[in-house]
N, C-alpha and C positions, 0 to 999 in steps of 0.2 A: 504494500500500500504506500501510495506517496504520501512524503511528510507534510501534512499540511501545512507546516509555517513558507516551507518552500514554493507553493504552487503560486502561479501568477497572482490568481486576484483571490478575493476576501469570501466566504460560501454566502451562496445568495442562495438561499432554500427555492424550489420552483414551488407556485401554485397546487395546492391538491386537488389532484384530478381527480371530477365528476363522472359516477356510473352513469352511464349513458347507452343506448343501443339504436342502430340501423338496418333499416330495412331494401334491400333492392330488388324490387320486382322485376321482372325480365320475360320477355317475349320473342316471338318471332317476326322479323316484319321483313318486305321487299330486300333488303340489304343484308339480311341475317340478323341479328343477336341487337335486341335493343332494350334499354332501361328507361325507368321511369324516374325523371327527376324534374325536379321542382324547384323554382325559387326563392332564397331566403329575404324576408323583411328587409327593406335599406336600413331598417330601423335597429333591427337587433344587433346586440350585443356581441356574439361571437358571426364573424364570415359575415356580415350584412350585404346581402343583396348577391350572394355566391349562389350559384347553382347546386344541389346537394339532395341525395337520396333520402326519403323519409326518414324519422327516425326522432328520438328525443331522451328525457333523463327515464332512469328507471327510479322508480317511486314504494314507498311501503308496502301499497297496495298489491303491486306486482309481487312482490317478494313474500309477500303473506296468502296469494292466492294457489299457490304452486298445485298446490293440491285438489283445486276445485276440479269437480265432474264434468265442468263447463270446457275443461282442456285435453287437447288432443296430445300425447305427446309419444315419439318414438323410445328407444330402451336406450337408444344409446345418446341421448338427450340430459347428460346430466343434471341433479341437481341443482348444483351448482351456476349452471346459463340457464336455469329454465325464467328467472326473473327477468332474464335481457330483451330472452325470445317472446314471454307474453310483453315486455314493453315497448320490441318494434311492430307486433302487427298493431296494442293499443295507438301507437304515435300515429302509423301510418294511417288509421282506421280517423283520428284524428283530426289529423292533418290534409288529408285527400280522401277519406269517405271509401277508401277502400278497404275491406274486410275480408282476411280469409275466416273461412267461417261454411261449417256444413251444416244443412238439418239434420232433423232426428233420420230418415232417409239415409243419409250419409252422401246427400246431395250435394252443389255449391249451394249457397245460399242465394236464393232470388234477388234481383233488385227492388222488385215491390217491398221485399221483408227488407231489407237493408235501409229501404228510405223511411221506415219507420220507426229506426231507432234515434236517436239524439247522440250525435258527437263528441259532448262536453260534456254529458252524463257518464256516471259509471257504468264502464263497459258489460259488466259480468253480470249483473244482474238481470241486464237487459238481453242477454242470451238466454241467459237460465227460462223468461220469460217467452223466449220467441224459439227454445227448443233447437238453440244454437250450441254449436261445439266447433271452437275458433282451434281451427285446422295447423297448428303448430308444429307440427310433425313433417307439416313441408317445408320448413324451411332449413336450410345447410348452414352453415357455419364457415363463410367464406375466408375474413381477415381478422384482426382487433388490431387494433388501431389505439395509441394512447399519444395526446397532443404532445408536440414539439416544448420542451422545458422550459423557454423563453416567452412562451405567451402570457398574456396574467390571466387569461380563462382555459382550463384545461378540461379535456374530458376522457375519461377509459371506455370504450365505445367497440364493442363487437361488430361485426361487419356480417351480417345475414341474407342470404338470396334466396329467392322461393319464385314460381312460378306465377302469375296474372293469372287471379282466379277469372274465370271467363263470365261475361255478359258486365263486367262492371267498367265504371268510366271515369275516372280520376275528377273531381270537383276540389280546387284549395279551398282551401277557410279562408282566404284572404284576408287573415292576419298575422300568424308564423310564415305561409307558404304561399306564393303567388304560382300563375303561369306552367303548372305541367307540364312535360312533354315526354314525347317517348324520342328519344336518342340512340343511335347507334354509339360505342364508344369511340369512334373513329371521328364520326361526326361530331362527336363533342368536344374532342380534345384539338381538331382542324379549328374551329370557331373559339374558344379559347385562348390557340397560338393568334387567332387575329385577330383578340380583344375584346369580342363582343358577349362572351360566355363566362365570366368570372367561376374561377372555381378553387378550390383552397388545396393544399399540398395532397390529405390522402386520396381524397377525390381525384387528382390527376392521377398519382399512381395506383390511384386502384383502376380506374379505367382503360392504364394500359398493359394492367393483366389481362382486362376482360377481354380486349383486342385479340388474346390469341385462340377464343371461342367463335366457332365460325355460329353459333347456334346457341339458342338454348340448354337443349337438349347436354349438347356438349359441355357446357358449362355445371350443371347442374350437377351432371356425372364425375366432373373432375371432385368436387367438391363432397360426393357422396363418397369417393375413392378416397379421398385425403382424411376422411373423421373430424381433423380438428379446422381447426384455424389454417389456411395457407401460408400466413405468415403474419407473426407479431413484432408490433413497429413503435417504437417511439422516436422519433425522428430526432436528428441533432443540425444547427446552424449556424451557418459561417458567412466570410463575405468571400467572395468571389467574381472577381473582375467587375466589382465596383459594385455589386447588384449581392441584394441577401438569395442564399442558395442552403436546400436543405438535404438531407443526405441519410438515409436506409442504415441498418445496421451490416449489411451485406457491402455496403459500398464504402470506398478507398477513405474516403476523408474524415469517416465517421469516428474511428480511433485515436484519430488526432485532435478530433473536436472534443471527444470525451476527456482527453488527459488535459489540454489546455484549458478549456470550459465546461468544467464536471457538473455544475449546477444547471447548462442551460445556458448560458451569458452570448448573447449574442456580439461577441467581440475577437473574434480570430482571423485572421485572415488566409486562406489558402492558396492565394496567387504562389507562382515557384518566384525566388526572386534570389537572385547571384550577386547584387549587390551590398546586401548587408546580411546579418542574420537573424533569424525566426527565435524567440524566445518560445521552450518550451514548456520550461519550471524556470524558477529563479537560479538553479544550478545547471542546467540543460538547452544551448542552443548548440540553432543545425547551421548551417551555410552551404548552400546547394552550389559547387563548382559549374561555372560557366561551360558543360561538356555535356549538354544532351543528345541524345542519341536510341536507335532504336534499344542498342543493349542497354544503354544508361538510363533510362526513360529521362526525365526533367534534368538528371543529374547527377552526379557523385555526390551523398551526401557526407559531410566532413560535421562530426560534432565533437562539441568541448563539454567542459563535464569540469563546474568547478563555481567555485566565486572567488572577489576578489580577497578576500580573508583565507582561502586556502591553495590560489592559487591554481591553475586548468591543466586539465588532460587531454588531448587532443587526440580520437577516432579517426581512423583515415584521411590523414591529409588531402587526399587524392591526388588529381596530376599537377605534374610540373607548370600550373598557372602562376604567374610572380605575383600576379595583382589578384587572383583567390589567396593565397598563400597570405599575402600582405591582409588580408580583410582578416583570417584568422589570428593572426598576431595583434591586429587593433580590437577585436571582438577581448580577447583575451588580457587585455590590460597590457602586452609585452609579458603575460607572467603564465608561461609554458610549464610545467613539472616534468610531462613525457609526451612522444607521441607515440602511439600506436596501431598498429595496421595489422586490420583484419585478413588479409593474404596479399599479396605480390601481385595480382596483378594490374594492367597498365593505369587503370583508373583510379585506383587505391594509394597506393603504395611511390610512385613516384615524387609526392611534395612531401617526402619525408626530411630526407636529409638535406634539402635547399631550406625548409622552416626552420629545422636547427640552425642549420649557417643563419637564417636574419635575426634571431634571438640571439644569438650571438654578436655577429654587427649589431646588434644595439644594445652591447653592453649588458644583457641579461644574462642568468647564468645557462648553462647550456643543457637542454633536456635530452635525456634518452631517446635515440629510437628503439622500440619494441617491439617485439612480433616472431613470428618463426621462421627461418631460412626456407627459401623456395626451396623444393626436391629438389634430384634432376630430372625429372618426367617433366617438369616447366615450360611453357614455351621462351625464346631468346629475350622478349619482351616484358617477361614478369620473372626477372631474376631480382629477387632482393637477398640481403643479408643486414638481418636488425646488428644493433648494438648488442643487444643481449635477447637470447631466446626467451622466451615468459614459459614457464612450466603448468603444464594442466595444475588447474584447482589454486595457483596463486593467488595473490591478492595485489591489487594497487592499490596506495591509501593515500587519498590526499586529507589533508586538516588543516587546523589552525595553531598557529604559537602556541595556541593556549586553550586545544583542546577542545573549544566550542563546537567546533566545527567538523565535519566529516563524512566524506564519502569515498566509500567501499566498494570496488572494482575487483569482480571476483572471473578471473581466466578459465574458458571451458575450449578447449580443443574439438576443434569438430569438422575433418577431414570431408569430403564429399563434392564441392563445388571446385576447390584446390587442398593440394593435400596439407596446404601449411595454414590452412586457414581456422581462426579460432573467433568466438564472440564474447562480449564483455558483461556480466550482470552486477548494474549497481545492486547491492541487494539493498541497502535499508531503502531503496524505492521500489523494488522488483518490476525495475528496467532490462530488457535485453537488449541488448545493440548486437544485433544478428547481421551487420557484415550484409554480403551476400548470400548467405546462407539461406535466408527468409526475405524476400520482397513483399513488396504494394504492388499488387498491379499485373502481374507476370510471375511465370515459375522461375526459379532461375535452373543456368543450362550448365550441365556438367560434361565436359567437354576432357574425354580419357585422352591423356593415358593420367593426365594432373588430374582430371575430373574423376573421382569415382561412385557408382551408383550404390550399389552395397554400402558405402561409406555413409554416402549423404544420407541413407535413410536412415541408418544405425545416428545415424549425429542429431536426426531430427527425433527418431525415440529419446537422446539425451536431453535436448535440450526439451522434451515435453515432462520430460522425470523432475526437469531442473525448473519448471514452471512450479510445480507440486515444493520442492523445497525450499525455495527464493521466493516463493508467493509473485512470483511473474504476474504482472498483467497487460503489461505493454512491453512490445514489441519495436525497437526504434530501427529502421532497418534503412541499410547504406542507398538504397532508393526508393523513393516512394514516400508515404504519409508512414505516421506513424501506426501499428496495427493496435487494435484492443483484443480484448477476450483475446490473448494469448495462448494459453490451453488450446481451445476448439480453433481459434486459427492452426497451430502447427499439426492439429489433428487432422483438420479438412486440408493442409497440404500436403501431409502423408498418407489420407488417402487418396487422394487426385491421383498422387506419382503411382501408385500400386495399382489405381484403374487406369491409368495409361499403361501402365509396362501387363497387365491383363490383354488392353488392348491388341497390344505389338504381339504378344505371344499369340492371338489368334491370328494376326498378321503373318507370323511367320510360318504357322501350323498351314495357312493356305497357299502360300507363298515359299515353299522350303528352299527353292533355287534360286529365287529373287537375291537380290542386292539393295544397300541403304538407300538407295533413288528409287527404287520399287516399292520397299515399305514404308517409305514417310510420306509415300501418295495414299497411301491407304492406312496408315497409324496415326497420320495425322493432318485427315483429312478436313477434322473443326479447325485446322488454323488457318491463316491466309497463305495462299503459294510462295508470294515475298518472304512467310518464315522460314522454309522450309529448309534452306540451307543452314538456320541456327539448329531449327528442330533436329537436322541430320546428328547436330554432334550427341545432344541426350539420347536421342534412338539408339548410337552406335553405343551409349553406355548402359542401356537397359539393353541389349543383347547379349552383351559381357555380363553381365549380372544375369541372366538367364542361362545362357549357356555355362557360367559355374553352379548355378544352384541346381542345374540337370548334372551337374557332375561331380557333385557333392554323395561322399560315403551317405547309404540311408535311402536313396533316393529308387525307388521302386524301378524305375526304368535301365536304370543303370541294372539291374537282376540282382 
């Protein structure tokens, strides 16, 4: 856990979030798969004047009725959401006068019967009276949704879809809800991009899930397949090329918005920027070297790791830039302790020993380089030799005179992407600085005879063990954003690599004659053709790792 005297800003508790529930009716119309939505009062208080699916708070009422004979409900309809589910059809019943609702029959409900109940009255009673049983059991359990941390109105809000009971015809109350209509999601998010559609963050991307339903039908089933929720979201926000931008727990920037803005604070900025550096705690900034590239994505990121009472540690220099180089040395006060690099190659490890030389010309005293000598499997261009090799499970300790101060750099060796390659865990923050070992954004490529596959993945079981003992939670990795949830990150990219190298091996199982240009047309045919020349190098190391683990004592095939 980070120290909190160290994190940028002071905790701004966010708003607590209102139980709340949604409704999205859906049909079929000329275009395929369309929704019913409606829009909000200019007047109200949260999204005014947004376009948005029925829906509203869940109430006592609902919570307390769970159990009436008046409800229809499936088995696998817990408990626990059945309060959500009677309070989107109540809103929606509300709000647009449509009701799922059968008779005693096991009918829809007529619209004669339907226009004789009252809206604003309690709903249940007035079933009970007209021999109604509000059809709950149709509806799926599509998303949940819990608002962005930085608004002052927040809501925890289920996302449910059900089918257009038939013969009924959406009427607002025109005073929550204006103007109906039935929408394809394509067409909604087309009119949107050109202004005339307002509609609020999970409304867009819930819409552009639905987009991959050519139909009802199809939609309905996804969602009866899934059991639960598709995906649970509380969104996080940044700025972004001058304009606020918000961002999934699945997407690049969100782990960085977490550590730098944990309460919600709408104040970080995620533009890449080579000219100065990005503060990530008070002890923690990056400086992106002027070197992007397809391998580099944005850039070599280079971080220090210190304050001025203890003095910095410097992360991957990266290349011989004078004037990145020179930005690290001003970021840093002039007061270097060590540098350290994560492996030798070209992007990494070249502004090593040119930083030492300018802390030196300027009269500071002179820091270590650190790291582990390149093999010889190396290519000519990533030959390094630190000052002094770092030994697995050491420690770096920077402090103060007088002890106040202190942060702890604990050395994990982790061969795989190059064989000299290792990463840093502050622990009293449980920080990793994974090097190239773990990115944002892209796998990285292991590239034999320096690359090895077996290795890398053995290093990523380490460093998931070393989440469990260092209480890891972010991830600071030498490209890209910063990652969160650490654990299930290095999870989900150990399993990625073992469903690619799955892949390859039915690749090769049909392809036994083929060559590396024949199986990266076919193992790795989700990427673009322009990668394929990278992709070739990891393919050629998941076949080495295959064809040793076929050759491995134990192995059935082997007899």
């Amino acid at each position: 856990m980070v120290r909190p005297h160290l994190r940028l800003r002071p905790p701004a508790p966010p708003a607590e979030p209102r139980p709340a529930s949604t409704l999205l009716l859906v049909r079929d119309g000329p275009q395929g798969l369309e929704i019913l939505m409606t829009r909000r009062s200019a007047r109200a208080r949260f999204a005014p004047g947004a376009y948005v699916f029925p829906g509203g708070a869940i109430d006592e009422a609902d919570r307390a009725a769970i159990d009436d004979p008046a409800l229809a409900w499936r088995r696998d309809q817990e408990a626990a959401v059945r309060p959500a589910l009677l309070a989107a059809v109540r809103e929606t019943f509300e709000e647009l006068g449509i009701l799922l609702a059968r008779d005693a029959h096991g009918r829809w409900a007529s619209p004669d019967t339907l226009a004789r109940l009252q809206r604003h009255q309690p709903l249940l009673p007035q079933c009970h009276n007209r021999g109604l049983t509000l059809a709950l059991d149709e509806l799926w359990w599509l998303a949940h949704w819990i608002t962005d941390r930085d608004l002052p109105i927040r809501f925890d809000v289920p996302f449910f879809v059900a089918p257009m009971p038939p013969g009924q015809t959406p009427l607002a109350d025109d005073h929550e809800q204006f103007e109906p209509v039935w929408i394809t999601p394509q067409a909604a998010l087309q009119r949107h991009a050109a202004g005339d559609f307002p509609l609020v963050y999970p409304t867009v991307r819930t819409l552009q899930y639905l987009q991959r339903h050519a139909d009802s039908a199809a939609l309905l089933e996804a969602c009866a397949a899934h059991g639960g929720p598709q995906w649970v979201s509380c969104p996080r926000a940044g700025w972004w090329q001058g304009r606020e931008a918000r961002f999934m727990e699945h997407e690049p920037p969100f782990g960085e918005l977490e550590l730098t803005c944990p309460d919600g604070q709408l104040e970080h900025h995620l533009d890449w920027r080579h000219d100065a550096p990005v503060a990530l705690l008070r002890h923690v900034q990056r400086l992106t070297a002027p070197n992007p590239g397809t391998m580099t994505g944005p850039g070599t990121n280079s971080y220090l790791v210190g304050e001025p009472e203890t003095g910095h540690l410097v992360i991957d220099p990266g290349p011989h830039d004078e004037a990145h180089l020179q930005r690290l040395f001003d970021a840093a006060g002039g007061d270097i302790r060590a540098i350290v690099c994560t492996h030798s190659h070209p992007d990494h490890a070249p502004g090593a020993y040119p930083l030492q030389a300018l802390c030196t010309a300027a009269g500071r005293p002179t820091p270590a380089v650190l790291g582990l000598p390149s093999a010889p499997t190396t290519r000519p261009d990533s030959r390094f030799q630190p000052e002094r090799a770092l030994a697995d499970g050491e420690t770096l300790v920077l402090h103060a005179p007088d002890g106040s101060h202190r942060h702890t750099l604990r050395v994990l060796h982790t061969p795989g992407h190059a064989a000299n390659h290792l990463c840093l865990v502050l622990e009293e923050d449980g920080l990793l600085f994974s090097g190239d070992h773990i990115l944002n954004g892209s796998t990285t490529v292991i590239d034999p005879p320096d690359g090895n596959m077996d290795a890398y993945l053995a290093s990523l079981q380490r460093l998931r063990a070393a989440c469990d003992t260092f209480r890891i939670r972010y991830i600071l990795p030498a490209h890209g954003y910063v990652l969160g949830d650490a654990a299930r990150a290095i999870e989900r990219l150990h399993a990625h690599r073992l469903q690619r190298e799955a892949k390859i091996a039915r690749v090769l199982a049909q392809y036994p004659n083929g060559d590396l240009d024949t199986w990266v047309r076919y193992a790795y045919d989700d990427v673009p053709e322009s990668l394929w020349p990278v992709a070739r190098r990891s393919l050629l190391a998941h076949v080495q790792r295959l064809r040793g683990l076929a050759a491995r004592p134990g192995n059935p095939e082997n007899g």
